[in-house]
C-alpha positions in Angstrom: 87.4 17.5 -44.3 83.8 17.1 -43.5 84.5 14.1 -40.3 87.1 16.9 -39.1 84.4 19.4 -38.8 81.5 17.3 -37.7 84.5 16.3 -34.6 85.1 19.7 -34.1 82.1 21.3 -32.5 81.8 17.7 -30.7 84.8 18.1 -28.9 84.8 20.7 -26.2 81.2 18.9 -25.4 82.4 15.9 -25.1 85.2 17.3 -22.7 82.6 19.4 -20.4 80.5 16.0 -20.1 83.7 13.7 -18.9 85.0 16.7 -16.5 81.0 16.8 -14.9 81.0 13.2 -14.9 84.0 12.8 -12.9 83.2 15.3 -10.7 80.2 13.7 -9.9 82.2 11.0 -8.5 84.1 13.2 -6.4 82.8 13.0 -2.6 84.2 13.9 0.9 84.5 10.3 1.4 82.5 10.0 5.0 78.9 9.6 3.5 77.9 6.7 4.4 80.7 5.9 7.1 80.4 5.8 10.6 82.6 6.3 13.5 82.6 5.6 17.4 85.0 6.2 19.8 87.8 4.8 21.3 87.0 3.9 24.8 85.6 7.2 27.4 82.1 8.4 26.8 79.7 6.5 24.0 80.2 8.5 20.9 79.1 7.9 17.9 78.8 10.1 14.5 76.6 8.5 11.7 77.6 10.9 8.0 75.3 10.3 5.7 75.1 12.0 1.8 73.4 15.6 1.3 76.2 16.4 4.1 74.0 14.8 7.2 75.0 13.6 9.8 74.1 11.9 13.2 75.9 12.8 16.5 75.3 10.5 19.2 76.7 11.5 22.5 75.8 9.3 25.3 72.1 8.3 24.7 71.3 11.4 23.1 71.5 12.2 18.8 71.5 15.0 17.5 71.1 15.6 13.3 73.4 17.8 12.1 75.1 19.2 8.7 79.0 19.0 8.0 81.5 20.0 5.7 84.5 19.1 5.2 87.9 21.6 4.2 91.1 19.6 4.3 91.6 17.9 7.5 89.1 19.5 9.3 84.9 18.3 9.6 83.0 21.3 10.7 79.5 19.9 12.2 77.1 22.5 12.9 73.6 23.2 14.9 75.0 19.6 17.1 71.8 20.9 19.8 73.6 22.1 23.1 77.0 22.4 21.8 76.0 24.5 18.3 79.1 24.0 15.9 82.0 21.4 16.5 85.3 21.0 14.3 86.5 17.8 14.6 90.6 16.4 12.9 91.0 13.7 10.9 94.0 12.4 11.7 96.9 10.9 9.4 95.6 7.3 10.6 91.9 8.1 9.5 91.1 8.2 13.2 88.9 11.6 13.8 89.4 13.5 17.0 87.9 16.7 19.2 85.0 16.0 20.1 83.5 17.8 23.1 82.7 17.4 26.1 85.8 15.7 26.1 88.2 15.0 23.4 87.5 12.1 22.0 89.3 9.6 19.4 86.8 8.1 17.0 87.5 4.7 14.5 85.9 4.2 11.4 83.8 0.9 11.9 81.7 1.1 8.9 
């Protein structure tokens, strides 16, 4: 009786700290994954954790913050062009970005 209580305040703790530590692992799965395009205009987007990311259209980079909701990336204060949402398509391939819609590979 006494191991039975002694368990039994244990418990839901020990259930709160598996559920936070699985969380934890949880991610958006771009941090630390970078992606340039196929062929048309040098574009490159750099995601890095804390939900940073580097844009890099043509010569110039702009820092910038996503998030990520389903299939869609939202990247916002990208300088000139202020927020862009970007796909990522059934093939992992990731694609709208402007100027021109581009189609950008994972090749990190």
């Amino acid at each position: 009786m006494k191991c039975q209580t002694a368990w039994r305040g244990r418990i839901p703790i020990m259930a709160t700290l598996v559920i936070v530590l699985g969380l934890s692992g949880c991610g958006d799965g771009l941090s630390g994954s970078t992606y340039t395009n196929v062929g048309g205009v040098n574009s490159r987007i750099e995601f890095k954790s804390g939900h940073k990311a580097y844009v890099s259209i043509g010569e110039t980079t702009y820092a910038a913050t996503y998030s990520v909701d389903d299939d869609k990336i939202t990247l916002d204060s990208v300088g000139l062009f202020g927020n862009i949402v970007l796909t990522i398509q059934k093939d992992g391939t990731i694609t709208g970005l402007s100027p021109v819609n581009t189609t950008l590979k994972k090749s990190s």
